[in-house]
C-alpha positions in Angstrom: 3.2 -11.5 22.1 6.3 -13.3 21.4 9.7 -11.1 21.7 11.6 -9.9 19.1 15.4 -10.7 19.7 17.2 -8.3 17.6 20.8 -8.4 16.7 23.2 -4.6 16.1 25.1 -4.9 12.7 28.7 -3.8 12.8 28.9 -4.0 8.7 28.8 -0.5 7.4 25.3 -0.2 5.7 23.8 2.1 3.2 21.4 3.5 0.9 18.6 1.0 1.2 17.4 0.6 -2.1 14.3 2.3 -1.0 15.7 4.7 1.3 17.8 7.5 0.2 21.3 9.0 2.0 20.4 12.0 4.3 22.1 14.2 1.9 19.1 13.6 -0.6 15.3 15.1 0.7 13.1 13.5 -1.7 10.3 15.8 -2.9 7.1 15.2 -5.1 9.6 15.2 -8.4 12.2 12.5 -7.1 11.4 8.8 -6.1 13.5 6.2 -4.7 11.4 2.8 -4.6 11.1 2.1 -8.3 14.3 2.3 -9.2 16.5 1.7 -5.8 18.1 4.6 -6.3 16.7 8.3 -6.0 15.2 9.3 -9.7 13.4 12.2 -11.0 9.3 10.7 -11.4 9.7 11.6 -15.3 13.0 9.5 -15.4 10.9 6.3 -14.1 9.5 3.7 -17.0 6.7 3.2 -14.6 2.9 4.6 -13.5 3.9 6.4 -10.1 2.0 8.2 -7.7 3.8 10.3 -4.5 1.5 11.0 -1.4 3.9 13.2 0.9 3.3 14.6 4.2 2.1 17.9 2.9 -0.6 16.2 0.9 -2.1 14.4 3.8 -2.2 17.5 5.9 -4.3 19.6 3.2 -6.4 16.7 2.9 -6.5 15.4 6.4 -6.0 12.0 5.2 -5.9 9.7 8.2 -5.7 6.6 7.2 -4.1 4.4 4.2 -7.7 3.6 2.8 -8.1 7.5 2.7 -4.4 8.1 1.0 -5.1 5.7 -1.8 -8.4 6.2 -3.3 -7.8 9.0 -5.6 -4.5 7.5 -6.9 -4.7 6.2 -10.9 -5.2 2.6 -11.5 -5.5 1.7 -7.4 -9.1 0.4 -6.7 -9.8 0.3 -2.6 -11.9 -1.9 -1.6 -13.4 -1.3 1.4 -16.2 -3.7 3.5 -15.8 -1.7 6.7 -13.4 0.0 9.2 -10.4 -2.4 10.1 -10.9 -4.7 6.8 -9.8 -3.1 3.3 -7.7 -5.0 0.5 -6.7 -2.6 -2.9 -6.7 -4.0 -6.4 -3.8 -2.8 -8.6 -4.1 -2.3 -12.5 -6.5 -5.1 -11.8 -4.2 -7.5 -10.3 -5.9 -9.6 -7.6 -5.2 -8.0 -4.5 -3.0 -9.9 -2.9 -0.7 -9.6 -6.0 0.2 -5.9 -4.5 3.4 -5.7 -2.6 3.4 -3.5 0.7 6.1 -2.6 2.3 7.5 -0.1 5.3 11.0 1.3 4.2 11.7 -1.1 1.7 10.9 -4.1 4.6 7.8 -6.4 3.0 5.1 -6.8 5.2 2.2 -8.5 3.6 0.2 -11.2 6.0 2.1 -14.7 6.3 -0.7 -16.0 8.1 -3.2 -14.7 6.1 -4.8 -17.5 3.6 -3.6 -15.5 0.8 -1.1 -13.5 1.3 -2.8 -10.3 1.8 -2.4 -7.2 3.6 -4.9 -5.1 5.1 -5.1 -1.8 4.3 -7.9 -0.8 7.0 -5.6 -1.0 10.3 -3.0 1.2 9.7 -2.7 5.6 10.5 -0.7 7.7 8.7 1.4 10.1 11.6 4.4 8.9 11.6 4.6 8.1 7.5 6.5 11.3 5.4 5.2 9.3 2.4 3.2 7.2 0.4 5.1 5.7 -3.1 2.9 3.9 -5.3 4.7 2.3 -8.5 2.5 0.4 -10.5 3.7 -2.4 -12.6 5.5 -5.7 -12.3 8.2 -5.2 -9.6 9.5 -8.4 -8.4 12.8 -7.8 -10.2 13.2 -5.5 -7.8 10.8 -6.6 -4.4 10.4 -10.1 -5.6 7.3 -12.2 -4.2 3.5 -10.5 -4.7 4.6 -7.9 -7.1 2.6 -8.6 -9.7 0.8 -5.1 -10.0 2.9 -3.2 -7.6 4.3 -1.7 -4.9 2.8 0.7 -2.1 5.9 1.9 -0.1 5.4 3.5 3.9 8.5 5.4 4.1 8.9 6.6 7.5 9.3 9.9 9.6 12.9 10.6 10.2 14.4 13.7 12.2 16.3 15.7 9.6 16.4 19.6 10.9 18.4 20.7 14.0 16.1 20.3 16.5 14.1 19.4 19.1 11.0 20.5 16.6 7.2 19.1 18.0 4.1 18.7 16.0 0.8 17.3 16.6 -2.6 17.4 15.9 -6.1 17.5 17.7 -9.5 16.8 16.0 -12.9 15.3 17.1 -16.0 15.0 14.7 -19.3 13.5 13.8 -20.0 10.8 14.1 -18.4 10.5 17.4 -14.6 10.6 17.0 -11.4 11.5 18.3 -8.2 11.6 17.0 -5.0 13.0 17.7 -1.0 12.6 17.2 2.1 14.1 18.4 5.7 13.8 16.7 8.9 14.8 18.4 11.9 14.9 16.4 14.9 16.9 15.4 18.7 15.8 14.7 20.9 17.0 18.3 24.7 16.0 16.7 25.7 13.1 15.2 21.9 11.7 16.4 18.8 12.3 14.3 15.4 11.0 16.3 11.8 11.0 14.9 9.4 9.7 18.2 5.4 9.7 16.6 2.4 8.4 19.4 -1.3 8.7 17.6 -4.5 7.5 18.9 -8.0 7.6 16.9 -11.3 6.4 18.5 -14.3 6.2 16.4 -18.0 5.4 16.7 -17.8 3.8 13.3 -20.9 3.0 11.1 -23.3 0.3 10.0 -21.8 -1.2 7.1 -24.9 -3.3 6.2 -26.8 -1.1 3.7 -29.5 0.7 4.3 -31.7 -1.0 1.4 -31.7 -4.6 3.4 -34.0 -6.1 5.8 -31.4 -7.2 8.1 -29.8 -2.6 8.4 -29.9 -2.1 12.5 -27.6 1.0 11.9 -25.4 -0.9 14.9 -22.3 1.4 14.7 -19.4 -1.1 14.2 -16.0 1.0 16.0 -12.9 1.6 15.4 -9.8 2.3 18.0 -5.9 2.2 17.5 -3.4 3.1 18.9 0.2 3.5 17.5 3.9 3.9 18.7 6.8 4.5 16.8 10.3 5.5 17.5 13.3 5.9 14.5 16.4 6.2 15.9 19.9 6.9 14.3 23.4 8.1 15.3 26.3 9.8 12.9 29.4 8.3 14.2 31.6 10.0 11.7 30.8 11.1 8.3 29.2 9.2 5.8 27.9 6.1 8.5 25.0 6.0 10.0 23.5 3.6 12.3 19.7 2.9 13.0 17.1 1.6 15.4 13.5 1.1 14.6 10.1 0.2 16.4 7.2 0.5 15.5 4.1 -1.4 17.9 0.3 -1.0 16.9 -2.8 -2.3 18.9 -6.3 -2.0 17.1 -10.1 -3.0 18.2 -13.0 -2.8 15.8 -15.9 -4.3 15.0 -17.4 -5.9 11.9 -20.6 -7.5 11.1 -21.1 -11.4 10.7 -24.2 -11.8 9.0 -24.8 -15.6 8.5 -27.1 -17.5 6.5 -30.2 -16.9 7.3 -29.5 -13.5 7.4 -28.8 -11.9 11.3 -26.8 -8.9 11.7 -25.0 -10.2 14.8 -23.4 -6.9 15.7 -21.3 -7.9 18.8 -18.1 -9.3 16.7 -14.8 -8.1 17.4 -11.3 -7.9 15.6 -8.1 -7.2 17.6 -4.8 -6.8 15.5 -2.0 -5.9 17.0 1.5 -4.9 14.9 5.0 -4.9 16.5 8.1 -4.1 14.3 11.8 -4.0 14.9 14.5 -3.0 12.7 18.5 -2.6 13.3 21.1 -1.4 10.8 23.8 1.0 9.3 24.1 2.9 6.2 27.7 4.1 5.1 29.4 5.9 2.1 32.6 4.8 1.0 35.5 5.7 -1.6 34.3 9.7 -1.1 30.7 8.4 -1.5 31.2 6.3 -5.3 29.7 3.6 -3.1 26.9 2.6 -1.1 26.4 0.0 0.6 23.4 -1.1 3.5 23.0 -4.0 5.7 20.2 -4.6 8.5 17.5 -6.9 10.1 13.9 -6.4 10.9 11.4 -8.6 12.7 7.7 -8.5 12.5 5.0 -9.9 14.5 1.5 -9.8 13.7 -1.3 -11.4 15.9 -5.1 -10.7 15.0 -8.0 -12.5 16.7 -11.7 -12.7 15.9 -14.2 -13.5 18.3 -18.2 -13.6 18.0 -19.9 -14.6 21.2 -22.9 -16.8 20.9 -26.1 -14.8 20.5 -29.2 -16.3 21.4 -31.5 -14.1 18.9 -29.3 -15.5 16.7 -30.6 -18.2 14.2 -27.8 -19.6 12.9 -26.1 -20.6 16.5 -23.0 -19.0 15.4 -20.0 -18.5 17.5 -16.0 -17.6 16.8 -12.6 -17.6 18.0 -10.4 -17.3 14.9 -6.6 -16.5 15.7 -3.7 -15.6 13.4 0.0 -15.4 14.3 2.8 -14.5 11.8 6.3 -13.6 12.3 9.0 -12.3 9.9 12.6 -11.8 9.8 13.6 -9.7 7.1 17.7 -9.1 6.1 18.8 -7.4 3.5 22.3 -5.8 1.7 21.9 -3.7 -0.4 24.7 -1.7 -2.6 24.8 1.0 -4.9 27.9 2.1 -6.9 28.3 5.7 -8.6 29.9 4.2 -12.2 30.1 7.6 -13.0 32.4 8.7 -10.4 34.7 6.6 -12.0 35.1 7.8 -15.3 33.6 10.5 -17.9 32.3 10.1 -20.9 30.1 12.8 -23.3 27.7 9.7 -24.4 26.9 9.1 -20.5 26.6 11.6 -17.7 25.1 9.3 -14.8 25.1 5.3 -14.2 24.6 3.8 -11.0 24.6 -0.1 -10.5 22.6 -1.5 -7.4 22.9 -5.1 -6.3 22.1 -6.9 -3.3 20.9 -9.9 -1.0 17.5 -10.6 0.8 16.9 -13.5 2.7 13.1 -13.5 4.5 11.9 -16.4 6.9 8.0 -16.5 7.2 6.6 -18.3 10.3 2.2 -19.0 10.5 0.1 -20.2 13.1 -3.7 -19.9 12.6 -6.2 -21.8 14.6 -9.8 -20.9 13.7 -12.5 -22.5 15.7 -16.6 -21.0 14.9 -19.7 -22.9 14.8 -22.6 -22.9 13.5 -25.9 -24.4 13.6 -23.9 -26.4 16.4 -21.5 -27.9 14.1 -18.0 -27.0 14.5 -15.6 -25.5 12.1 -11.7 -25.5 12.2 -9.0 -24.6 10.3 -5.1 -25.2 11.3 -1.9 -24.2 9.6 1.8 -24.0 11.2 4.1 -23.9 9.1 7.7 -22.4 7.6 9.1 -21.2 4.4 12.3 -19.9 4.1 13.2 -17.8 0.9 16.4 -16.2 -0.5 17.1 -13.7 -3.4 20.0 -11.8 -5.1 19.3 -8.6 -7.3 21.2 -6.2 -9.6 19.8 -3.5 -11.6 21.4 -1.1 -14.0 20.2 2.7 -14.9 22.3 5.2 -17.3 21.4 8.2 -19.3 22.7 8.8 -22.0 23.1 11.9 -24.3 21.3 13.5 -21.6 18.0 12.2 -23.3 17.7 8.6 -23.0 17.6 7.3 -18.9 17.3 3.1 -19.7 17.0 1.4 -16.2 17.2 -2.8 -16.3 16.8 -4.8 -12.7 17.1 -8.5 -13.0 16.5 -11.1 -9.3 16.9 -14.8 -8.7 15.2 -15.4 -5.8 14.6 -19.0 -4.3 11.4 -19.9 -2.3 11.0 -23.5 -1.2 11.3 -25.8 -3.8 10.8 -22.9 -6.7 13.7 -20.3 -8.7 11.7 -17.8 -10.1 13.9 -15.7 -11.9 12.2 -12.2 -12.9 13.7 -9.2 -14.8 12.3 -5.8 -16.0 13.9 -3.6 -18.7 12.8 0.1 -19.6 13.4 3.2 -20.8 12.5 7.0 -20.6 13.2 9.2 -23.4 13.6 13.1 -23.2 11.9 15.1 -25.8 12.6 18.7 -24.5 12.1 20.5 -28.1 8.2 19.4 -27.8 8.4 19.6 -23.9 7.9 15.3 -23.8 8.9 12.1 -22.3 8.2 9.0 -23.7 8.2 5.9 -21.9 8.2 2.4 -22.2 9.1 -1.1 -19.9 8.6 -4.8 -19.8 8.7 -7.4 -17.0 8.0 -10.6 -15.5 7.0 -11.4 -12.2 5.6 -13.4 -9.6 4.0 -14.4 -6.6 5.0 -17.7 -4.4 1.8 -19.7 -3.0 0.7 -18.6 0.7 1.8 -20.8 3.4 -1.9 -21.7 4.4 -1.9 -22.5 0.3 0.6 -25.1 1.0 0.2 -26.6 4.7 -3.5 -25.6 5.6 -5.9 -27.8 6.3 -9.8 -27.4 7.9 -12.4 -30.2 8.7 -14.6 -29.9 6.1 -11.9 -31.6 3.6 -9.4 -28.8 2.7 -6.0 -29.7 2.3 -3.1 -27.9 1.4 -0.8 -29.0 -1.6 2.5 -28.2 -1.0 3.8 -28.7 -4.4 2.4 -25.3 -6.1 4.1 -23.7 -8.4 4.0 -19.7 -7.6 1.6 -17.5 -10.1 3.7 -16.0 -12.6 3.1 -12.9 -15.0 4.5 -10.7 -17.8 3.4 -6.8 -18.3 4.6 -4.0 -20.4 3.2 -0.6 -20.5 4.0 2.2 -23.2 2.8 5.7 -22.3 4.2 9.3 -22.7 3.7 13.2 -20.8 3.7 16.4 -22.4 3.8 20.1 -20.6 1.4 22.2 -22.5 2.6 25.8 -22.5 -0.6 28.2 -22.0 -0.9 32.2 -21.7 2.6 32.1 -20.9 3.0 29.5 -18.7 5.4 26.6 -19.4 4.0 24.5 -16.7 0.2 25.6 -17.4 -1.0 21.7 -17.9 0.2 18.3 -18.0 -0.5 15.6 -19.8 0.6 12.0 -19.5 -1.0 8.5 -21.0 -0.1 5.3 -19.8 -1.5 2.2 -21.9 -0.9 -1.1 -19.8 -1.0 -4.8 -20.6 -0.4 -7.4 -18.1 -0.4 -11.6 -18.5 -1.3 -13.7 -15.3 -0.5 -17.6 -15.0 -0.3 -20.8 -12.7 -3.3 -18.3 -10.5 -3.4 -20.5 -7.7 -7.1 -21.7 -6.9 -9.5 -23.9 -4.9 -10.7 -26.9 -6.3 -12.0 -30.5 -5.6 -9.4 -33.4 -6.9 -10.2 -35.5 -5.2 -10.0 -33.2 -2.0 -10.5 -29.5 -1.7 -6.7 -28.3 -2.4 -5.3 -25.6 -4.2 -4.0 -26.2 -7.6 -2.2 -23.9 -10.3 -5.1 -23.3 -12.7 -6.7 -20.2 -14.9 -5.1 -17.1 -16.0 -5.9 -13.8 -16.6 -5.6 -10.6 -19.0 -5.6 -7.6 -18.1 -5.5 -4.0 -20.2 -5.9 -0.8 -19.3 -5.1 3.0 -20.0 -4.2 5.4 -17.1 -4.4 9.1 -18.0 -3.6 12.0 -16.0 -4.1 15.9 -16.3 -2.6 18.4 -14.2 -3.5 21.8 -14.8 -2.0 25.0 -12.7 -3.9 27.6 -14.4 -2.5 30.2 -11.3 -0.5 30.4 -8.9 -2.9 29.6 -6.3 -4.8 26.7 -8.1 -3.8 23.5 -8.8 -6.4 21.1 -10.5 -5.7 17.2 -11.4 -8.1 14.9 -13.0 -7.4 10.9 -13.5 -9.1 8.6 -15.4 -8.4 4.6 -15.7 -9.9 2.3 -18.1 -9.2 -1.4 -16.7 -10.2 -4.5 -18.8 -9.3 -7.0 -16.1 -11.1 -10.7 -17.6 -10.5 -14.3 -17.1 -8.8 -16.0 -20.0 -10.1 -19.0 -20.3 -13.8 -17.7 -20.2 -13.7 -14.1 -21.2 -15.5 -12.9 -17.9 -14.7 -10.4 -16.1 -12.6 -10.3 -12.6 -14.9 -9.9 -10.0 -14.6 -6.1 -8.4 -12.6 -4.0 -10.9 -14.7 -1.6 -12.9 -13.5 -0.9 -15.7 -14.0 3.0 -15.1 -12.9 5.2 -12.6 -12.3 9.1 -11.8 -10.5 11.2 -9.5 -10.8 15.2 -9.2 -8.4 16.9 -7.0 -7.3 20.1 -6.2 -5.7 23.0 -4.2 -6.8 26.5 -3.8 -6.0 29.1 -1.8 -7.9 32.2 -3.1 -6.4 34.2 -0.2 -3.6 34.1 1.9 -3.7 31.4 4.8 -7.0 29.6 3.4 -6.7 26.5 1.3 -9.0 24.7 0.4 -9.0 21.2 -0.8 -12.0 19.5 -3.0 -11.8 15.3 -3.8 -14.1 13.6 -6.2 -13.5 9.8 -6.5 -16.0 8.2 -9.0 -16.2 4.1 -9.0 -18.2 2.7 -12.0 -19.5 -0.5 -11.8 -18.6 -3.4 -11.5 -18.8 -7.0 -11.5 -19.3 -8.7 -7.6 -21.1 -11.3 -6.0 -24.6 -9.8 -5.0 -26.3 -9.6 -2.1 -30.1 -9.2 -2.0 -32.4 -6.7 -0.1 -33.2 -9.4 2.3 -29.3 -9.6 3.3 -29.0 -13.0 2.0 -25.7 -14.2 -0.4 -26.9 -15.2 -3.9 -23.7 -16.6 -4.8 -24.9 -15.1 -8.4 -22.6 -12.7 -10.1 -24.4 -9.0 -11.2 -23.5 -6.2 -11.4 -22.8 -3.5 -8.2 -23.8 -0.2 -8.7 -21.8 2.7 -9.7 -20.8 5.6 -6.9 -19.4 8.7 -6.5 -17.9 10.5 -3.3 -17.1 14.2 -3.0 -14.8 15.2 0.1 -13.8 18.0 0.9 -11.0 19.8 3.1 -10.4 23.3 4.3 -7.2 24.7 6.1 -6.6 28.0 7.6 -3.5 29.1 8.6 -4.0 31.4 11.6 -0.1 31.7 12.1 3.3 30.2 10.9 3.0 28.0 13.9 -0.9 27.0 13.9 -3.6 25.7 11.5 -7.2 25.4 12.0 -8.8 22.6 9.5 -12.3 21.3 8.9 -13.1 17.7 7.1 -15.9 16.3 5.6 -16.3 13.0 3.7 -19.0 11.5 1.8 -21.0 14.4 1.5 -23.0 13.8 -0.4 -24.0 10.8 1.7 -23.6 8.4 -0.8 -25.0 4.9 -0.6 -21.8 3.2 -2.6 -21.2 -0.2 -1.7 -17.6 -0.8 -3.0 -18.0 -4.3 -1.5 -21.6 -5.7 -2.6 -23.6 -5.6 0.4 -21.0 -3.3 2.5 -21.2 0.1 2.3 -19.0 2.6 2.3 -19.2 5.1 5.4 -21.7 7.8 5.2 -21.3 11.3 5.6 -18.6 12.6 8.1 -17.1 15.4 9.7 -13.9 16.3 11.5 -12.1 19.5 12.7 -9.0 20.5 15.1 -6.2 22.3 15.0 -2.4 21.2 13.9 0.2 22.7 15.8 4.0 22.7 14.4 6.8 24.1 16.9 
């Protein structure tokens, strides 16, 4: 791997627009990411999801694939262990914007952009914010449907304080974790190591010809420090690395159909990040500066199989690098004077610059004819922000955010304005925002090139889009109970154009062409009918089609349904049921035979039921049992991939 070179800021830094001050814990009810500043969930003009720490524990969520497939209006779709991509409000997936503290981290050398949501553990992340809706105003590039934000583990209790679990299952797997951390002084330290091995599955379905029931495995490995030190009040500077190495397999089926079992990814992650935060003027201002760097190398290899048919053979590697800076600011108006119209305003503004590097060099064959594909190449992007939220009258929080950002030889300008509206006499918020947003062509879109004729066109425009979303929640008092149920309704409407596509003129290059329309409803209710039971039931309707031809976007169904909930009928025992229904859904099919039709059909509808239980054997110690799937259900939410089948886990989580 390439070293990361990273330089210590002097400049007092602060509040990252996605990272709060240490004097604010953030809790299910308060969210920092959509807004930049910290904001009550019912405050936000926005479709937001929170999954914190305590909600991965009760249901032993492991992994990001795990953590998102019960959230409203987020469709994972998974072909195996080590390759998943997530559709947003029917947004194409790599028109989702990831990031880890507020730091972007989507693919560079990927050929669209993406991310990949199968690689990554979830020990050292306190938790998982999911605001859907245009964001680029505030994130810029790829945040078309939204934004999935890793905040990070961070020492906050007078310590040293160690926790860790243990678990091993069916079929054969092992994980485990350990975190250290605890604030000694002016230093706070969070140090998280986690390693899971797993035997994996056979993604091929069972109902083809081709199904060997090959496990393909699945082992990483992950190291993460997050360092900071309190040199006097108000100031506090930070170090962060974070390094991940992962193996798994994956099946490379060719054509005619052979389930060549012996290919192998390797991904491997390193990221660095340096910085301050500081409070000045008594804390009426905040203001943030640092760096990060991240590296990410993958590498695919199939060796040559001589059972094999089709002759095939593969050694595909992909190398990006990122430097990330940002400044980011937020002043407390309302320090500065009083008024009885407005009783909070806080304006946030800021710089980013980011500077993508790619090198791919993909080299398979097949039939003995040799395939390649090259791209090395550099794009340079820079972007100033400023957003405005006030409430007024202690009823109406309006929150704008506008950002020029500039990315090769493009200006996108983007800008969202909403509003939230307090209704306390009928116990109601109503809600409503609009924005624009884009996402800038990939560097392999621009520079790539293979030898079967593909070129890359370096004059795209980026894909650009408009959304707006109206929606309202409502406690519903029952039996007494203020807080008995919640209801909220979210109706969303979303305009996609310039999508950025393949096509022959004269040459295979990519070309600004299409659009797309997307609508959609998101409800949610919540019902706490006890003290002991919790109970939440989401349902999305997504109309996601092409606008020029009316058809629908290949893998977004237009239904889907998640049942949660947490029990704990007696003391120490909870337990933890998940029901995540996909209906179906437009995909390219694959036959029983194995073989790629290249026809579009419809893919079956599936439903998994999970299922976690937790006992608390002392304040200290927690014994917890995990099953997945199990109903053994033959989903495919890929067509011809399906998803694992029935699983089990259980260890013991230890908290000193």
């Amino acid at each position: 791997m390439r070293p990361i070179a990273l330089a210590l800021l002097f400049t007092p830094a602060a509040a990252l627009g996605q990272e709060p001050p240490q004097s604010v814990p953030l809790s299910q009810d308060v969210v920092v990411t959509a807004t930049r500043v910290p904001t009550l969930v019912q405050n936000i003009p926005a479709g937001v999801s929170v999954v914190d720490r305590q909600t991965m524990e009760v249901r032993n969520y492991t992994d990001l694939v795990q953590a998102l497939s019960a959230i409203p209006g987020v469709r994972v779709s998974q072909s195996a262990f080590g390759n998943s991509t997530v559709f947003v409000r029917g947004t194409n997936s790599n028109q989702v914007l990831v990031l880890r503290d507020g730091m972007p981290l989507n693919d560079a050398s990927d050929s669209s952009g993406l991310f990949n949501f199968g690689l990554d553990a979830l020990a050292d992340v306190e938790r998982i914010e999911v605001i859907r809706g245009p964001m680029a105003a505030l994130y810029g590039s790829g945040a078309i449907g939204g934004v999935i934000n890793l905040i990070s583990r961070q020492g906050r209790e007078p310590g040293p304080h160690i926790e860790g679990e243990l678990s091993g299952g069916y079929p054969r797997a092992i994980l485990g974790n350990a975190t250290l951390s605890g604030v000694n002084g002016p230093m706070d330290y969070a140090a998280t190591f986690e390693t899971q091995s797993q035997l994996g599955y056979d993604p091929t379905p069972k109902r083809e010809a081709i199904y060997s029931g090959e496990p393909q495995g699945f082992r990483t490995q992950i190291g993460t420090i997050n360092l900071g030190v309190t040199p006097f009040a108000g100031t506090r500077l930070s170090a962060f690395l974070r390094a991940r190495a992962t193996v798994f397999g994956f099946n490379a089926l060719g054509s005619p159909t052979f389930d060549n079992a012996n290919s192998t990814g390797r991904a491997d992650s390193l990221l660095g990040r340096l910085g301050a935060t500081s409070k000045l003027f008594g804390g009426s201002v905040e203001t943030g500066l640092w760096v990060g760097r991240l590296q990410d190398d993958r590498q695919y290899t199939e060796p040559l199989n001589p059972l094999d048919p089709n002759l095939a053979s593969n050694d595909s590697r992909y190398h990006a690098y990122r430097t990330d800076v940002q400044w980011n600011n937020t002043v407390h108006l309302a320090d500065y004077f009083q008024s009885p119209v407005v009783s909070t305003t806080d304006l946030t503004f800021g710089y980013e610059h980011i500077s993508d590097e790619a090198k791919v060099r993909v080299n398979s064959s097949s039939f003995g004819f040799p395939y390649s594909q090259n791209a090395q190449a550099h794009m340079d992007s820079n972007a100033g922000y400023a957003g405005l939220q006030t409430t007024l009258w202690n009823r109406l929080t309006i929150t704008g955010q506008l950002r020029q950002d500039a990315v090769m030889n493009e200006t996108p300008f983007t800008w969202r304005l909403g509003g939230v509206l307090d209704v306390p006499e009928i116990a109601t918020h109503l809600k409503a925002a609009y924005g624009t947003a884009f996402r800038a062509p990939s560097l392999f879109d621009r520079y790539g090139v293979d030898s079967v004729g593909y070129v890359g066109n370096p004059l795209l425009k980026p894909e650009r889009s408009q959304g707006w979303e109206l929606g309202f929640t409502t406690d519903v008092p029952v039996f007494a109970r203020k807080d008995f149920a919640t209801i909220g309704v979210t109706y969303f409407n979303n305009q996609v154009q310039n999508l950025i596509q393949t096509v022959f003129t004269p040459v295979y290059t990519a070309v600004n062409i299409g659009a797309a329309h997307i609508q959609g409803f998101e409800t949610e209710l919540t019902l706490r009918p006890a003290p002991w039971l919790t109970a939440n039931v989401a349902y999305t309707y997504t109309d996601a089609r092409n606008a020029d031809t009316q058809s629908a976007l290949l893998r977004r169904p237009q239904n889907t349904v998640s049942i949660t909930a947490t029990a704990r009928p007696v003391p120490k025992l909870t337990v933890a049921p998940e029901l995540v229904y996909t209906g179906p859904f437009q995909d390219f099919l694959v036959d029983d035979n194995g073989f790629a039709t290249a026809n579009v059909g419809t893919s079956k509808q599936g439903l998994i039921v999970n299922l976690t239980i937790t006992y608390q054997v002392t304040e200290q110690v927690a014994l917890f049992a995990n099953g997945r799937n199990l109903s053994n259900a033959q989903f495919e939410p890929v067509n011809g991939y399906r998803i694992a089948p029935t699983s089990f886990l259980a260890g013991v989580r230890a908290r000193f």
